[in-house]
C-alpha positions in Angstrom: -22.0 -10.2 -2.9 -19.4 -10.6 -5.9 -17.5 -7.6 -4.7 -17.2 -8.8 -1.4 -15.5 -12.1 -2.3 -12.4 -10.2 -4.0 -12.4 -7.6 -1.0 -9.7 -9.7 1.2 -7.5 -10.4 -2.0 -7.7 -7.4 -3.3 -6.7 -5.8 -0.2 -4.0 -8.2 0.1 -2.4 -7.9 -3.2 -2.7 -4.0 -2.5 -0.2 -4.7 0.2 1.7 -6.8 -0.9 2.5 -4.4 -4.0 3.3 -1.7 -1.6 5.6 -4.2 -0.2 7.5 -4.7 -2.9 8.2 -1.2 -4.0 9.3 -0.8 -0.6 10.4 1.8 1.8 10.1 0.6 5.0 12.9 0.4 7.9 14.1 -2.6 8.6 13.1 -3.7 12.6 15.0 -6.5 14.2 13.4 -7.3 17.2 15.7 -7.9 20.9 16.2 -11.6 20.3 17.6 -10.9 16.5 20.0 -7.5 17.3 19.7 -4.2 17.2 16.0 -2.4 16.3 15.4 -0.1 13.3 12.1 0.9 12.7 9.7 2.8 10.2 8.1 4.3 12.8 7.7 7.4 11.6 7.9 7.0 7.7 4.6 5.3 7.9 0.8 7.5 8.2 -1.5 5.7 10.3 -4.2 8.3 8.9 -3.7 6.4 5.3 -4.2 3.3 4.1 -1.8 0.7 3.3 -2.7 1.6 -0.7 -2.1 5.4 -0.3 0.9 4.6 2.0 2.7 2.3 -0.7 1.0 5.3 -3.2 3.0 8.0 -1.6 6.5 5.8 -1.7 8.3 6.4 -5.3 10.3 2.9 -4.6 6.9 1.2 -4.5 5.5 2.1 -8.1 5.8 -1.2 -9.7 3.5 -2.9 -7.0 0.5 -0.1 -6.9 0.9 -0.9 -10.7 0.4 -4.5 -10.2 -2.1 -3.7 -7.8 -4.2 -1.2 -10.2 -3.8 -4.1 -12.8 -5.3 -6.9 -10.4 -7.9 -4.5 -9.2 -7.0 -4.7 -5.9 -6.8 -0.8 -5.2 -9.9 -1.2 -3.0 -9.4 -4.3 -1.2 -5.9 -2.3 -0.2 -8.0 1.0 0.9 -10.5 -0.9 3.0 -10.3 0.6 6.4 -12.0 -2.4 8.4 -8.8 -4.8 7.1 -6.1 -5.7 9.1 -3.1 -7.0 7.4 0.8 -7.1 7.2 2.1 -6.5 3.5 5.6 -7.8 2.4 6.6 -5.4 -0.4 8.9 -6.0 -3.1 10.7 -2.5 -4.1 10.9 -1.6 -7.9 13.9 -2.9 -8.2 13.0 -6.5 -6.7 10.3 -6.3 -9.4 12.9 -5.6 -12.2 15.0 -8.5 -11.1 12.2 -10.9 -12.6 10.8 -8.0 -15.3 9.9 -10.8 -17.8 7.7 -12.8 -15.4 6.1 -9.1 -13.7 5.3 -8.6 -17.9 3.8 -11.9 -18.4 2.1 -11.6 -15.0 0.7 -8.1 -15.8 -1.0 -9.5 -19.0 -5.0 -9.1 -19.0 -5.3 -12.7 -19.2 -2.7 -13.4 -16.0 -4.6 -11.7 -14.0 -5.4 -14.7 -11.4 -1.8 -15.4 -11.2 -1.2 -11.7 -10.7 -3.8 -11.6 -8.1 -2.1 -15.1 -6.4 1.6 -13.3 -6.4 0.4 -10.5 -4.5 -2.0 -12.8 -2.2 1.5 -14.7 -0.9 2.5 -11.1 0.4 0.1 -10.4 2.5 -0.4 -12.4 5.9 -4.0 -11.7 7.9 -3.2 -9.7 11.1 -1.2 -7.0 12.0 3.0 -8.4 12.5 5.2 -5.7 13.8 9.1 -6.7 13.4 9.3 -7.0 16.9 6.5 -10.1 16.7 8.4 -12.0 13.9 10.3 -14.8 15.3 13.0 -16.9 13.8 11.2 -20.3 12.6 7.7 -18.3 12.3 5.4 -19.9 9.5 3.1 -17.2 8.4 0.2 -18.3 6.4 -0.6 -15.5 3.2 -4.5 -14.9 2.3 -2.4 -17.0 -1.1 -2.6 -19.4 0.8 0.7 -20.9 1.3 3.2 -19.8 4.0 6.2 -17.7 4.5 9.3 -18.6 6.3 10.5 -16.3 8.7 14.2 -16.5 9.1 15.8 -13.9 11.8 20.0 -13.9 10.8 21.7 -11.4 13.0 20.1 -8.2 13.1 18.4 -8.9 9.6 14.8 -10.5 9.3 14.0 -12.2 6.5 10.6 -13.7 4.5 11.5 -16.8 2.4 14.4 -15.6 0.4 13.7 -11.8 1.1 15.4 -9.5 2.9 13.1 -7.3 5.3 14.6 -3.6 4.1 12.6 -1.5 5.7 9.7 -2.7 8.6 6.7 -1.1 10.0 5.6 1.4 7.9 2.3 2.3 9.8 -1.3 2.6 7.8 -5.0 2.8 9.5 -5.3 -1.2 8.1 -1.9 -3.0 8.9 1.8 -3.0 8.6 3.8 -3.0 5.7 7.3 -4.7 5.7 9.7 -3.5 2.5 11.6 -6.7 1.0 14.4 -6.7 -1.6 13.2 -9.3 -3.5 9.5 -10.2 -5.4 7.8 -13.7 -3.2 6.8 -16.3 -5.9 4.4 -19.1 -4.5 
């Protein structure tokens, strides 16, 4: 029963890592601009762990995700979620804090980061609309802000949207989501 109570965070933080090294396509829905999608770069046979796993920009977050012990939470196939992750090189914007954060003894802090990436459901570009408040298994919610053709989440930049897995969506953003 333990195991089972880390399951949804776990998952989450899995995507959100993924998120953050990023590699998805940015989508702007009709309403924002034109649409650019990841459809395509994504597997919908994988997991949104062996998805982000497979994508070299998205190293830092499955190692933040290995360090939370979130790898299964991310791999569970009955999970539906949308993961906004930072790329490595959001991550090494703030590389003091991801240090301090990847410490043994940071590792509910770690595990709250990468919760405020990941939103229960599956949200496709095309379903994120300016003003949207999207509440993260953190806890807390995101700001979705559509400027143009470019979508963003709080302060991030959507890169790269809808990269497919069997267990959600994940969005690639520029920049690392801090609660």
């Amino acid at each position: 029963m333990q195991n089972n109570k880390w399951l949804l965070p776990s998952i989450v933080i899995l995507v959100i890592l993924i998120v953050f090294a990023g590699a998805v396509v940015l989508l702007v829905r009709g309403d924002a601009g034109d649409v650019s999608t990841s459809d395509g770069l994504g597997d919908s046979s994988k997991t949104i762990f062996q998805v982000a796993q497979s994508n070299s920009k998205l190293s830092s977050l499955i190692k933040a995700v290995g360090q939370a012990e979130l790898t299964a939470a991310l791999s569970e196939p009955s999970v539906a979620v949308t993961v906004f992750a930072p790329t490595d090189e959001a991550f090494s914007a703030i590389q003091a804090s991801v240090d301090e954060l990847m410490m043994p003894e940071n590792q509910e802090l770690l595990i709250s980061v990468l919760n405020y990436h990941i939103v229960d459901g599956k949200y496709r570009a095309a379903d994120l609309r300016d003003g949207m408040l999207l509440s993260t298994l953190q806890g807390k919610e995101l700001l979705v802000r559509v400027e143009g053709t470019n979508v963003y989440v709080d302060d991030a930049l959507v890169s790269t949207a809808n990269v497919a897995a069997s267990n959600g969506i994940v969005h690639i953003i520029d920049k690392v989501l801090l609660p």
